[in-house]
C-alpha positions in Angstrom: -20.5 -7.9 13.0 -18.9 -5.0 14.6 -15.1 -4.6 13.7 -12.6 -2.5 14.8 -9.2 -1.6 14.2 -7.9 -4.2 16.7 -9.3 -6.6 14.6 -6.3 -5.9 11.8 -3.3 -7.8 12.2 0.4 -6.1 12.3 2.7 -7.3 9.9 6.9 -7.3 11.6 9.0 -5.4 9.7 12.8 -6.3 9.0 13.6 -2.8 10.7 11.7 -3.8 14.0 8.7 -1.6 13.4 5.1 -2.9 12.4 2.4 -2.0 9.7 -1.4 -3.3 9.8 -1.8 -5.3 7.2 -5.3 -3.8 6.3 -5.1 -0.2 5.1 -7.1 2.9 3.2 -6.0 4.1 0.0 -6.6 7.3 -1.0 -5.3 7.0 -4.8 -7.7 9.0 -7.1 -9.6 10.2 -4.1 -9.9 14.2 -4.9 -8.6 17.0 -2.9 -11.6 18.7 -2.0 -13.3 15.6 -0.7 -10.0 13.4 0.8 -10.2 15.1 4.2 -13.9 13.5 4.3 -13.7 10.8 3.3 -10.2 9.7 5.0 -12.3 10.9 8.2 -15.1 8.6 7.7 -12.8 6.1 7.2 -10.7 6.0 10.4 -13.9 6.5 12.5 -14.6 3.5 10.8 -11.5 1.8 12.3 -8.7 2.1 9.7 -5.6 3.1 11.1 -3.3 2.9 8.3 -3.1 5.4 5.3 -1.2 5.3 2.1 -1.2 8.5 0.1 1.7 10.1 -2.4 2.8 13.6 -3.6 1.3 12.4 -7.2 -2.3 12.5 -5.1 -2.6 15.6 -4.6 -4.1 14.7 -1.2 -1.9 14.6 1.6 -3.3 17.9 3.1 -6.6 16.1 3.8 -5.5 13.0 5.1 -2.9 15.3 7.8 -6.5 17.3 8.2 -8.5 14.0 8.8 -6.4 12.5 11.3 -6.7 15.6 13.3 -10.6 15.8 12.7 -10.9 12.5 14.2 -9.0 13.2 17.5 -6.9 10.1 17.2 -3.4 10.2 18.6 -0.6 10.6 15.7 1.3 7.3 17.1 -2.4 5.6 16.9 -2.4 5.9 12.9 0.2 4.6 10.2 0.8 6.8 7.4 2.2 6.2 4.6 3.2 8.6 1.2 5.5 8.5 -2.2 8.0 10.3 -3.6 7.3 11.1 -6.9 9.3 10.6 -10.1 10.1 14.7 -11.1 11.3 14.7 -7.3 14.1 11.7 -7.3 17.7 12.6 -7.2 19.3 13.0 -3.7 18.7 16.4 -2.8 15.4 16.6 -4.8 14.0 13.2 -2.5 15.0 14.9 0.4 13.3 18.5 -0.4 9.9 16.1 -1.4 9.6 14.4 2.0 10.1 17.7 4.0 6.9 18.8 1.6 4.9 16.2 1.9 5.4 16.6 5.9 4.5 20.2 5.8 1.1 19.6 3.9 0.4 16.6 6.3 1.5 18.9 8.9 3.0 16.0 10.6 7.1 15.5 11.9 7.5 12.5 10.3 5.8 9.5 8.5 5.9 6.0 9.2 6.5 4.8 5.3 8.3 6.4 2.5 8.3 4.8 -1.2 9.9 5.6 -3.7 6.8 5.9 -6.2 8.2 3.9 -9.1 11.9 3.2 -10.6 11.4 5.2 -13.2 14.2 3.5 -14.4 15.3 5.8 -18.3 16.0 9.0 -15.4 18.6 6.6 -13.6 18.3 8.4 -10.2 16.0 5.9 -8.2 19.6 4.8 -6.6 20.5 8.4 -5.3 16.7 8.5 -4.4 17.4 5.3 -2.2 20.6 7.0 -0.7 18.3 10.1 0.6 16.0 7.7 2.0 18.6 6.1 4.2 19.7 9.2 5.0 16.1 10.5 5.8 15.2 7.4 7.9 18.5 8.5 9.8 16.9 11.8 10.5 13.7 10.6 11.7 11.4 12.3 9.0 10.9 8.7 8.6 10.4 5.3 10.7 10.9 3.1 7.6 11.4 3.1 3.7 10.7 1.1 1.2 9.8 0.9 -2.8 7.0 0.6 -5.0 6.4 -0.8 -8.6 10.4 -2.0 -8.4 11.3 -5.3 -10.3 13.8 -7.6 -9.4 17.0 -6.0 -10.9 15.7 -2.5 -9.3 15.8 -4.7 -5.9 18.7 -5.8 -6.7 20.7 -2.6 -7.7 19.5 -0.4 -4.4 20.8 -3.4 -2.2 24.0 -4.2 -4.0 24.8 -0.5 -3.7 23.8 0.3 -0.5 23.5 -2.7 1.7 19.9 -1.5 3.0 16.5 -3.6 2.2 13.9 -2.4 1.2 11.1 -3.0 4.1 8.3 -3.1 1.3 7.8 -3.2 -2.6 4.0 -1.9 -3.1 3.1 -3.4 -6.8 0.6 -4.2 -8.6 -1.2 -7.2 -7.5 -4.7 -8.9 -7.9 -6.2 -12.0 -9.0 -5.6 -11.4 -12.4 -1.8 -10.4 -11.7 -0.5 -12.5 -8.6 3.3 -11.4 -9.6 4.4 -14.8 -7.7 8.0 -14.6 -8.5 8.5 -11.0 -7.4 6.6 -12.3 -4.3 8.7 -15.1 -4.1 12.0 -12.5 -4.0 9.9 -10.4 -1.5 10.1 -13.5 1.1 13.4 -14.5 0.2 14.7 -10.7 1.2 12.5 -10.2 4.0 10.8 -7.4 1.5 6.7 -7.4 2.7 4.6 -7.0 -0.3 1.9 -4.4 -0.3 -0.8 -4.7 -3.2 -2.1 -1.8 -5.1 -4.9 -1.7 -7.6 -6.3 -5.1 -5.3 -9.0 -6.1 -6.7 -7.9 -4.8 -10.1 -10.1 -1.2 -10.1 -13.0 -4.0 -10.1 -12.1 -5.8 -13.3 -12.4 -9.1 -10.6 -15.9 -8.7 -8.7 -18.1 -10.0 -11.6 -15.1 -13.4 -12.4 -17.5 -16.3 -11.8 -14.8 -18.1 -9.3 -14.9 -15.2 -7.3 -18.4 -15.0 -7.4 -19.0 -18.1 -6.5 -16.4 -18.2 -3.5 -17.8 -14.9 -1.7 -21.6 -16.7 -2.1 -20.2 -19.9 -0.4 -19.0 -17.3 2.6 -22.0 -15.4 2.8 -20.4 -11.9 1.9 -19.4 -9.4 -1.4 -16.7 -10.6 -3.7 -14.5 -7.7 -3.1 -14.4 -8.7 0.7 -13.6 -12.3 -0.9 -10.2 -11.1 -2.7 -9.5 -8.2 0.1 -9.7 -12.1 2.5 -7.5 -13.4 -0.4 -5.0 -10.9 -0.2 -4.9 -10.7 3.6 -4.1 -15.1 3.6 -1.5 -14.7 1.4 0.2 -12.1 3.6 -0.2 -9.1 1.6 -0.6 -5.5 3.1 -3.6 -4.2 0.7 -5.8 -1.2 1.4 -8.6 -0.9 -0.9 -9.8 2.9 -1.9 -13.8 3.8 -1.6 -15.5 7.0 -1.0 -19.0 5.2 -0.5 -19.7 4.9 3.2 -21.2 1.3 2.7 -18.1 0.0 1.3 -15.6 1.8 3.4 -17.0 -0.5 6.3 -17.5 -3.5 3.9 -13.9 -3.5 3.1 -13.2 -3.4 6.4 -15.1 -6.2 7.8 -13.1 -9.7 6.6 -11.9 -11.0 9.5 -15.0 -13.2 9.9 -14.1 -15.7 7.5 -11.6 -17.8 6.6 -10.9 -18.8 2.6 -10.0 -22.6 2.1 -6.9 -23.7 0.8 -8.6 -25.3 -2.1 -10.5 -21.4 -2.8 -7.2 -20.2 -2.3 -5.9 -22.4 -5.0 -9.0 -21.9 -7.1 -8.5 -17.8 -7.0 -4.5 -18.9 -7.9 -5.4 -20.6 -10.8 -6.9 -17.2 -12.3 -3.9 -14.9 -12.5 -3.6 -14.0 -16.4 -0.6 -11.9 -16.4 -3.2 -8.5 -17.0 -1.9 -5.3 -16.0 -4.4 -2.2 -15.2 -1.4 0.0 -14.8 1.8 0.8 -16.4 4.5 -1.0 -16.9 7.5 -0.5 -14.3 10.4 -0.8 -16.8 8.7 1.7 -19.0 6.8 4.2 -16.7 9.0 7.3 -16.0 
């Protein structure tokens, strides 16, 4: 099946603008090779790209969307502020950074990277980013790894909504009542770590799902993910997988697979926790 970035539906933000719900992820992808690889993968028909400061990449995914002659309005980039850069003026100095190494004007998404909640400053941080939204260095912002009082605190305060909260989330962590606060704010919920940095593809239900479909378990969860309404963009370097990842709008998972990969969430984090992580 041939698949192209057409293929990937766009998610409405509360803001009015739109993200594709099926992204690349360049977390732990390094430096040297990012530019590559990020290449490959929008010739491959991603057009979404979520990077952070803490990556130590953005340089090569500004350099890979100029290596593959796309248009900057054609590709949705997203990057992270990172904890030793919140505080007001210290957010604000970050996203002018990051803009320089992605040698871009502005970015479509800007997170705050986690709450980081013992330095206290994530609600300054969240005042810069209305501010910098104001500016234009950014189209939207939004959180990631916040909880439900960090949701609540930023909102109370400011009166803006986050457009996103990227967390943790995979079959063995399904977070349903943060997801449940998500829809009741009009928050879309972007999943990291997706299929749990693999701890999921050998889980006999999964197994057993992608053989009734015909295709890999990780394209059964990244189908999982996409059903339930989650932005997710799974990281690969291997060209293989890049395009496997890719290629899950084929097939549809029933409601009672649906139900069957639900009934397999254990609580089991593979990162840190949010209240704790600073």
């Amino acid at each position: 099946m041939t698949v192209t970035s057409s293929n990937v539906p766009s998610i409405a933000l509360h803001d009015g603008e739109h993200i594709p719900q099926l992204g690349f992820g360049v977390f732990q992808v390094p430096p040297q090779d990012t530019a590559d690889v990020t290449t490959r993968a929008l010739l491959a028909g991603y057009r979404h790209i979520d990077t952070a400061k803490a990556y130590n990449n953005e340089a090569g995914v500004g350099q890979a969307v100029h290596a593959a002659d796309l248009q900057r309005e054609d590709v949705y980039i997203t990057t992270k502020c990172w904890n030793s850069d919140q505080g007001h003026d210290q957010a604000k100095r970050a996203l002018r950074g990051s803009l320089e190494r992605l040698e871009m004007r502005h970015v479509d998404l800007y997170l705050i990277h986690w709450p980081a909640p013992a330095q206290d400053r994530y609600l300054d941080t969240w005042k810069a980013f209305i501010e910098l939204q104001q500016e234009g260095l950014t189209r939207s912002i939004g959180v990631s790894n916040f909880q439900e009082s960090h949701l609540e605190r930023i909102i109370a305060e400011t009166g803006v909504v986050p457009v996103v909260n990227q967390i943790e989330l995979h079959p063995y962590l399904q977070q349903a009542g943060l997801r449940r606060e998500h829809a009741e704010r009009g928050i879309v919920t972007e999943a990291w770590s997706p299929l749990a940095q693999g701890a999921v593809l050998d889980d006999p239900v999964i197994v057993d799902i992608a053989q009734a479909h015909g295709v890999t378990p990780g394209q059964a969860v990244i189908r999982w993910h996409l059903q339930l309404g989650n932005v997710v963009f799974p990281k690969s370097a291997t060209q293989s997988r890049i395009e496997e990842n890719f290629d899950v709008f084929g097939f549809t998972l029933t409601d009672d697979e649906m139900a069957r990969i639900e009934g397999l969430d254990r609580g089991r984090r593979t990162g840190p926790d949010p209240d704790r992580f600073s």
